[in-house]
N, C-alpha and C positions, 0 to 999 in steps of 0.2 A: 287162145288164152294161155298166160303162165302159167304154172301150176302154181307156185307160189304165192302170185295173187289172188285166184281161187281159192285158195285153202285162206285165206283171210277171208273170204266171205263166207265157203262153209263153216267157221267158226264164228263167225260175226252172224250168219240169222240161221245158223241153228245149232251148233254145238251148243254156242252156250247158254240157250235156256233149256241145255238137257243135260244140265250138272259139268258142262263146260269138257268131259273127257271120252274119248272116243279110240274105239280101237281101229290099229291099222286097216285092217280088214275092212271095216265097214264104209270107213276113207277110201281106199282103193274101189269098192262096188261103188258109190259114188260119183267120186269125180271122174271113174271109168265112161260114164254117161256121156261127158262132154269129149270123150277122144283120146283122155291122158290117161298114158300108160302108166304098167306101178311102178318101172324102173325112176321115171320121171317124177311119182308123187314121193317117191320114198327120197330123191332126190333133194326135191323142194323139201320135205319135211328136215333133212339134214342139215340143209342152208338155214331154218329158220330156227332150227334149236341153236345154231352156232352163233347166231345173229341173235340169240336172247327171251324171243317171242313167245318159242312153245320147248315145254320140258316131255321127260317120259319116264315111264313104268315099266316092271314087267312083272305078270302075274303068270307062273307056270311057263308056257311057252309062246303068249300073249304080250305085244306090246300096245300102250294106252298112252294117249296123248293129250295133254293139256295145256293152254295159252298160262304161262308165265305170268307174275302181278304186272310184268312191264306190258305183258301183251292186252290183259284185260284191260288195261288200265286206256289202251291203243283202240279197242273196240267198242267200250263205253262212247270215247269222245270223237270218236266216227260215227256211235247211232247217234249221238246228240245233236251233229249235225247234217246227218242224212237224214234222220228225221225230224230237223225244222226245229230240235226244242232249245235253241237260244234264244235267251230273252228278248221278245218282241220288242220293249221300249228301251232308247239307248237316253244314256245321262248328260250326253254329249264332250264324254271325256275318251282321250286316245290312250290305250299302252303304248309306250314306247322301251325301244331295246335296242340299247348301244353296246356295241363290245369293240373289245382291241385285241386280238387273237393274234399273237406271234406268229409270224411266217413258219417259224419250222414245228408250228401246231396247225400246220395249214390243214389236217384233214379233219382236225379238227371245226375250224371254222365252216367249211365246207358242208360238216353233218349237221352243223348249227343253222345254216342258211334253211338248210330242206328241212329239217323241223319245223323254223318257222314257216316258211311258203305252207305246208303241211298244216299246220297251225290256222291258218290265213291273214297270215301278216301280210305287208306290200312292205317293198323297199321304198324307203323316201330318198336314203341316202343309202353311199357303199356301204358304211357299216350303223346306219339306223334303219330300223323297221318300225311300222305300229299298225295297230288294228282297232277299231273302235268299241271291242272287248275285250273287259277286262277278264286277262289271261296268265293273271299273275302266279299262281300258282304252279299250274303246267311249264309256264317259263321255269320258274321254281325245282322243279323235279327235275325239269330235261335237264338245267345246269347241274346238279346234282348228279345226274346218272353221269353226265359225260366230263365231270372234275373239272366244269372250266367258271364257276362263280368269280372266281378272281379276276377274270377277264370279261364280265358282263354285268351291266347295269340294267335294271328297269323302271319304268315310270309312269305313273296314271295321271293324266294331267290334260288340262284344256287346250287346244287348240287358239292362240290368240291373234294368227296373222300369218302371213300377207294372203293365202290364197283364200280362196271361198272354200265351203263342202267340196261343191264339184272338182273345181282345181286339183283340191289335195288328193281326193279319190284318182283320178285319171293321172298322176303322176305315181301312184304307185298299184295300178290294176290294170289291166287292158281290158274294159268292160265289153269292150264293141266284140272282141273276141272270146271272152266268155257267151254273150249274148252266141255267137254264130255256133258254137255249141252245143246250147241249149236250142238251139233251132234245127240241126241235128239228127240230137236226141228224137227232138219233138216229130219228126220227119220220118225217120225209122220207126219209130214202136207206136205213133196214133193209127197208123190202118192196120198191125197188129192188135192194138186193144178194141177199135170194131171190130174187126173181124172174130175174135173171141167173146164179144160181147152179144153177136152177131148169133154165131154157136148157140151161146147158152140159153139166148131166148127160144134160139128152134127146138131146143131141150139136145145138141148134139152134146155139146161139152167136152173135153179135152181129157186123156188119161192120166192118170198119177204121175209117172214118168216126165212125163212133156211138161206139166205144171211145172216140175219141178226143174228140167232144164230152161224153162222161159222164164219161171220167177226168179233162175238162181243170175241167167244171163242179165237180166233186166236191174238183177241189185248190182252186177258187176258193175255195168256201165254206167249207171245212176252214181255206183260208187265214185266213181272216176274225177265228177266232178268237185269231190273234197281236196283235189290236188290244183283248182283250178280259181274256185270260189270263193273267196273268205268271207262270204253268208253276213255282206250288209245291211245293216237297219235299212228299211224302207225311205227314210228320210235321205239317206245317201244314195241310193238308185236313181239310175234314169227313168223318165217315165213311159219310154218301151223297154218296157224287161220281160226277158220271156222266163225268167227263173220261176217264175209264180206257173206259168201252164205248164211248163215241164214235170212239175210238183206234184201239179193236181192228175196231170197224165201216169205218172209215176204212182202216187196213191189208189189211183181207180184201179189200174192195171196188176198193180200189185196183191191188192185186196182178193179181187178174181182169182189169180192164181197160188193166193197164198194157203188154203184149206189142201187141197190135192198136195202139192206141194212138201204139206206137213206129213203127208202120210205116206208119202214115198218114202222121206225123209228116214220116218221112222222104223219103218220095216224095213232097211239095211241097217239100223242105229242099234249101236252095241257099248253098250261102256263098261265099266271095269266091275266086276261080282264084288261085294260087299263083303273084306274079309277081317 
């Protein structure tokens, strides 16, 4: 595992519902768990303050670290949709987002592409995207942060032709390959959640620790697929989808080892003395 990526999930399910600031130290006994060294965390942490994400402190001879507005902002709308809470019913209108990015802003464009995909747009065209939520806002900010509004249009608007639902989906998604992912998933961690489900009836149960590396692993990989997914209305899905058991695999399992988990967590968890 990254470190870098890791340290976006240590701060996504649990820094930040512990006042969001954490000192190196207790990062380091942490993610020590999974095998990274601290040259490596302090590493990642370097990369990610320079990159904008996460800022710091220092109290005495104590450094304290905290996800940035941009970073919060990043891990909000990753639970939103790791955890399912986009709006169930759609209006049946698309965003769409056209831009025209000068060549010699090419990296620019480039960090606009992975935004959106990020986002869960599909490409319809080289430089159109859309997504069947409305994302106007985030579009919004992202142009803002990276100065390129001049060069990007957006639009909330009906779908009136030529393809069908399906059509339009499958020219800008590869469901069949998300699908084979989700299957995967599903493949690797259902004879782990028996098997701990298994445990807990016999009253054996798992230690703090382990909770905590199997819930942390388990949001990794669950994470993964916000890079993959763009979390279609049900009206737009095939009607083999395995995203719905994946979900429910993910919640069960989750639940199980999210109590241990919290308490490992917190007995290395250190934030900054109140001065």
């Amino acid at each position: 595992m990254k470190s870098q990526s890791m340290l976006f999930t240590i701060y996504g399910e649990y820094v930040r519902h512990y006042g969001g600031e954490i000192w190196v130290g207790s990062l380091t006994k942490l993610m020590g768990e999974f095998g990274l060294s601290e040259p490596a965390i302090r590493a990642a942490i370097s990369r990610m303050m320079k990159q904008g994400w996460i800022e710091s402190r220092k109290i005495g001879n104590r450094s304290y670290y905290r996800m940035t507005s941009r970073g919060k902002k990043r891990l909000d709308e990753a639970a939103l949709r790791i955890y399912k809470e986009m709006p169930a019913e759609w209006d049946g209108n698309w965003s769409i987002v056209s831009y025209n990015i000068p060549e010699e802003k090419r990296h620019l464009r480039d960090q606009l592409r992975k935004e959106l995909s990020w986002m869960g747009f599909g490409m319809l065209a080289n430089s159109t995207w859309i997504s069947p939520h409305n994302l106007e806002e985030r579009v919004k900010d992202m142009n803002e942060a990276y100065e390129i509004t001049s060069y990007v249009e957006i639009f909330h608007a009906q779908h009136l032709g030529w393809s069908d639902p399906a059509g339009l989906v499958s020219r800008c998604w590869n469901l069949d390959e998300i699908n084979a992912a989700y299957e995967a998933f599903i493949t690797e961690y259902r004879p782990k959640y028996d098997d701990i489900k298994e445990k807990l009836r016999q009253r054996e149960g798992l230690q703090d620790n382990e909770c905590f590396v199997e819930k942390t692993k388990l949001v990794h990989e669950y994470r993964k697929f916000l890079f993959i997914d763009p979390s279609l209305p049900d009206v737009l899905l095939p009607d083999f989808w395995l995203g719905k058991e994946a979900e429910e695999l993910f919640r069960g399992y989750y639940d199980l080892l999210h109590p241990g988990a919290v308490r490992f967590f917190l007995s290395f968890f250190e934030t900054a003395p109140v001065v």
